[in-house]
N, C-alpha and C positions, 0 to 999 in steps of 0.2 A: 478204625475211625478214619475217614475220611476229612482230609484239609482242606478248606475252603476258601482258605488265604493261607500263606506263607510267606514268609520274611525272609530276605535276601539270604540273613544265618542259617535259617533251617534250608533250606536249600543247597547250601554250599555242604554242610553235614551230610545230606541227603546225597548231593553228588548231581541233584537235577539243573542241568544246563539249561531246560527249557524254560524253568522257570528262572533262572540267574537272566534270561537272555532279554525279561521283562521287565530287568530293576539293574539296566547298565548303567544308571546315574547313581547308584549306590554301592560299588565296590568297594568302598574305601570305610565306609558308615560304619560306627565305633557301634557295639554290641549295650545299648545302656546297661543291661546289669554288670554284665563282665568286663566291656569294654574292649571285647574282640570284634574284629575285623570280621569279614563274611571268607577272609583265605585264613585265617586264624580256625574257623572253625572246621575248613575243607582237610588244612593238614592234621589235625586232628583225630579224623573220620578218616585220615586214608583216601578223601573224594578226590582220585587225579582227575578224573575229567573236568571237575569242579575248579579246581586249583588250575587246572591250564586255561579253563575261560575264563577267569579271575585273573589271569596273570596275563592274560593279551588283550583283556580291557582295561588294564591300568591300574589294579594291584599291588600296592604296595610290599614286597619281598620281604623288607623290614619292618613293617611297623611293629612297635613296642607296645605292649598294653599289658599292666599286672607283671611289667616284667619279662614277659618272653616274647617271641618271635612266633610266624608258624613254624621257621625251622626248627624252635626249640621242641614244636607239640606234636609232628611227624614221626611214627615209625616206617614208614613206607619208603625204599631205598628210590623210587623211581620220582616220589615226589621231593626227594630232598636233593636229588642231582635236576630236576624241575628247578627248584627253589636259587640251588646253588647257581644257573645257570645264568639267573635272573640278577645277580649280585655281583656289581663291577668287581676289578678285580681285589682295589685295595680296601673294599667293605667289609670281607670277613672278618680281619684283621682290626677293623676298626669298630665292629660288631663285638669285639671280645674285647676291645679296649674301652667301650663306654661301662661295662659294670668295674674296671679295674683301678687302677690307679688316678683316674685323670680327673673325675667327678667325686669317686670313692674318696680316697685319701684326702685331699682337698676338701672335700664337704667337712670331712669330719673330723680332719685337723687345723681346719681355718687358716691354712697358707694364703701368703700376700697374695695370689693371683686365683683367688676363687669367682670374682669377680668376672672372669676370664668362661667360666660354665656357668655362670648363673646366664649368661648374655650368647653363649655359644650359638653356631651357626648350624649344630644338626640340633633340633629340637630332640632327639633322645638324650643329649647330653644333658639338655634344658631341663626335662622332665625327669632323669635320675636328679639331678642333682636336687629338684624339687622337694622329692619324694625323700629323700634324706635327711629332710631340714622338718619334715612333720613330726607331729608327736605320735609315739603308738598311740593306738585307739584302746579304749578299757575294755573289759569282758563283759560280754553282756551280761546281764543281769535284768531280771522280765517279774517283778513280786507276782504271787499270786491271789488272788480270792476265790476262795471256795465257792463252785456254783451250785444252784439250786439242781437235786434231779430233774425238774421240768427243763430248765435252764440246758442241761446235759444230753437228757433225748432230744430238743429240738434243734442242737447242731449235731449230734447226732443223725437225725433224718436229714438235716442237709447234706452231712460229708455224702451220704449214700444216695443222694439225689441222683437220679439222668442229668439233670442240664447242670452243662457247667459253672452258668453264672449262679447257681445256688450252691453247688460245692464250693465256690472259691470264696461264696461268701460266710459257708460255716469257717473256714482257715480263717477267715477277717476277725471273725469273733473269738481265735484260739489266740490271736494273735493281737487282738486288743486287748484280750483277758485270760494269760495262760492256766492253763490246769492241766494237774499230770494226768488225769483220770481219762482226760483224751486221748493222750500220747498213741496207744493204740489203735483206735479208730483213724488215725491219721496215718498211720503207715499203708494200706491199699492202696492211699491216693499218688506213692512215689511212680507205682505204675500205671501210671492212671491215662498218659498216653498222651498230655497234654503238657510240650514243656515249663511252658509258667506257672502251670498250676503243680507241677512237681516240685520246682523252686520253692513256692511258696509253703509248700505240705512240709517239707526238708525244714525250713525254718521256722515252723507252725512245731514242729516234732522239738527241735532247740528249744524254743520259748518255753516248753512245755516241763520241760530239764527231769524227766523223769530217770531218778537210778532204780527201778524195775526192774530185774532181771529178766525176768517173764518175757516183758514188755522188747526190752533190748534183746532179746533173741532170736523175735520175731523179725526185728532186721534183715537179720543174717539172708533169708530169703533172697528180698529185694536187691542185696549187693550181691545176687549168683544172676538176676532176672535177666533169662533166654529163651527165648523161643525157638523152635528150630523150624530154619528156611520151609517155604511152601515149594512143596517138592514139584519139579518139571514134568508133566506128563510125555513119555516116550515120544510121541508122535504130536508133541506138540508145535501149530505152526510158529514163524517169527515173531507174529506180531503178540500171539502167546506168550512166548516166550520172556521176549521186552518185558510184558504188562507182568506178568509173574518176577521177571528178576528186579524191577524197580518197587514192587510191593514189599520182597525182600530187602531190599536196600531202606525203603522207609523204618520197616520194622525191626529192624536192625539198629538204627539210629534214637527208635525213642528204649529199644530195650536199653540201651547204652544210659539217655536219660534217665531211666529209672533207675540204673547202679550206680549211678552218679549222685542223685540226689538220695538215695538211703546214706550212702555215705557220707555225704553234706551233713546229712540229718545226726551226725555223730558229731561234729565240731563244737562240741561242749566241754564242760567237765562231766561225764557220765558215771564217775569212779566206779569202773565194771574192769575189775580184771580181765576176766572172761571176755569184754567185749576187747579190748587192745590187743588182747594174744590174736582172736579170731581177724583183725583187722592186720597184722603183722604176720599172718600166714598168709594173707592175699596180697602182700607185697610182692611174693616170689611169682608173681606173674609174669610169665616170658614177654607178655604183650603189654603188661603195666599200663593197659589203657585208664586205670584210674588212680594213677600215679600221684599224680595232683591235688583230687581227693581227700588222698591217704597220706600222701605229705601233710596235710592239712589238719587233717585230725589226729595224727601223733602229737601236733601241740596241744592238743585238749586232752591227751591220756593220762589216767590216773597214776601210771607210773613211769616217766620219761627218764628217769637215772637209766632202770633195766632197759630202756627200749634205746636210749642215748646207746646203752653199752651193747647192745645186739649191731645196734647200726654201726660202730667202729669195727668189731669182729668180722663186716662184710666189707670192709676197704680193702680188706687183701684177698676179697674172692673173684669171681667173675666178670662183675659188673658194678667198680669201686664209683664209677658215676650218678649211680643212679644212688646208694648209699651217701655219698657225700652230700649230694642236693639233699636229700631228707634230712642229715645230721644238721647244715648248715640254716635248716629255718630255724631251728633251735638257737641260734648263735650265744653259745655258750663259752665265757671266756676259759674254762677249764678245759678247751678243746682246739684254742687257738694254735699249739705246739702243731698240732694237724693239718689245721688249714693251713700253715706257714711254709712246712713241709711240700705239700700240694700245690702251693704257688708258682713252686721252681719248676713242675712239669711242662711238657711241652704241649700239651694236650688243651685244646683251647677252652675247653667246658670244662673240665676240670679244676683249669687255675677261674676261670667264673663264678664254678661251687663255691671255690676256695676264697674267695674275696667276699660273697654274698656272706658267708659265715665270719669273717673277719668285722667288717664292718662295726659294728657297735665295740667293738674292743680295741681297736688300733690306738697308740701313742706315738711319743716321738722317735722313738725308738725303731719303730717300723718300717718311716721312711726311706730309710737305706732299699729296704728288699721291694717296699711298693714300687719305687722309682726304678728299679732294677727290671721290674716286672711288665711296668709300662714303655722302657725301653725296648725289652724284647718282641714285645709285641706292634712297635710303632709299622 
């Protein structure tokens, strides 16, 4: 399917500079769903050429949104020495000190000079500190009413319409009026090729709160969906070539939306065993491109003790970073002995994990090793 607009995001995803080069007053434009950045979504995607005209049009290195950085969402060694190159020198350091002791402890032990980041001169201080004084948000919960079968074939023949604005409009009616009996029918649309409309299929699929097995295994699919490349023909010319490897690169980026939002479409309570083991095998993804995702929907699994305790088992394997961050959305005060432990590293993501999971548990008691922490880091 061919794009007939594009949005600064899907571009930077994309890796197209031709189109970044037509929306230079929007580099910096918060993502409304996500609240990513257009180089939020380039480091991502691995788009370096995207991120390097994003970053010499004025680009913000840092910005915070949801909590990360692009440097946090990069696996690409070329775009993170990019990234790094663009961050004065005492910003890393002060990068790893806004989630740590300074806004952290302070917020949440009400020390005399909080005052001090509420009022802060870098607004990510301003904005952690924010963000800590909120209340969680409840679970969703969507009743349902049983629809008539006419009711059911006639969003039915929408989901499977041609035109999009009558597909997006059966999701409107899943999503004003859930029923599990769709659940189903809604899963095609995760690769449907259209990111909003996968969004909304992901969330249409939640409302819908089916524990089907049947149904949830149908998933499974869409969190593999790939296509493979359109192959180069031998003797093909340059300009061939171009138009073939950027078809590639589009199609690449929505198969990525489509594994993204199957996986979205799991951030419920599903209580499917079956389904958490299969989403906790795709964690050992070397490329953990759906890292994020899958962080996400471990707080929704039916059994988070067993999967709490898989995840401690991998701090002394490999890659104890990328386990920390999962364990640490959890923030479980029965696991704080861990994160306290992890604080005293030297490793700057690390002791970030380790503060992210501290967080809601800290007392007075703590102070000593927070402050010690924030020291080291000044």
């Amino acid at each position: 399917m061919e794009l007939t607009h594009k949005s600064i995001h899907q571009a930077a995803a994309q890796d197209d500079t031709d189109t970044l080069r037509r929306l230079t007053d929007q580099v910096n434009t918060p993502d409304p769903d996500t609240e990513w950045t257009p180089l939020h979504y380039a480091a991502e995607h691995n788009a370096l050429a995207a991120a390097h005209w994003l970053l010499q049009n004025g680009a913000d290195p840092e910005a915070l949104a949801q909590g990360v950085t692009p440097l946090d969402l990069t696996t690409s060694e070329p775009i993170r020495t990019l990234l790094a190159s663009r961050i004065p020198p005492l910003q890393p350091k002060f990068r790893v000190l806004v989630p740590l002791a300074l806004a952290l402890a302070l917020a949440t032990l009400n020390e005399d000079d909080t005052e001090t980041y509420r009022t802060h001169a870098d607004y990510r201080v301003r904005e952690l500190y924010s963000r800590l004084q909120r209340k969680p948000t409840q679970t969703e919960h969507h009743p349902q009413q049983p629809k008539s079968p006419k009711d059911l074939e006639l969003i039915r023949g929408n989901l499977q319409d041609q035109r999009l604005g009558v597909r997006t409009q059966g999701l409107g009616h899943i999503l004003d009026e859930p029923d599990e009996r769709l659940a189903a029918d809604v899963i095609p649309l995760f690769s449907d090729g259209s990111k909003p409309l996968q969004l909304i299929a992901a969330q249409a699929f939640r409302h819908c709160a089916t524990r089907d097995p049947v149904t949830l295994e149908k998933v499974r699919p869409q969190i593999l969906f790939a296509r493979k490349p359109k192959p180069i023909p031998k003797h093909a010319t340059p300009e061939q070539i171009a138009a073939i490897t950027e078809e590639n690169k589009d199609r690449a980026s929505w198969d990525y939306d489509a594994r993204s939002a199957a996986v979205q479409a799991l951030h419920y309570q599903h209580g499917d065993q079956a389904t958490q083991d299969y989403l906790f095998s795709l964690w050992d993804d070397p490329q953990r491109q759906l890292k994020r995702e899958l962080n996400q929907a471990f707080l929704h699994c039916p059994n988070p003790t067993a999967l709490q305790q898989a995840l401690l088992e991998r701090l002394d394997g490999p890659d104890p970073l990328t386990a920390l961050i999962a364990l640490s959305r959890f923030q479980n005060p029965t696991h704080k002995a861990v994160f306290l432990e992890r604080l005293q590293t030297d490793d700057p993501e690390l002791t970030r994990a380790a503060l992210r999971g501290l967080q809601p548990n800290l007392n007075e008691a703590d102070l000593p090793a927070l402050r010690e922490c924030r020291d080291r880091w000044r």
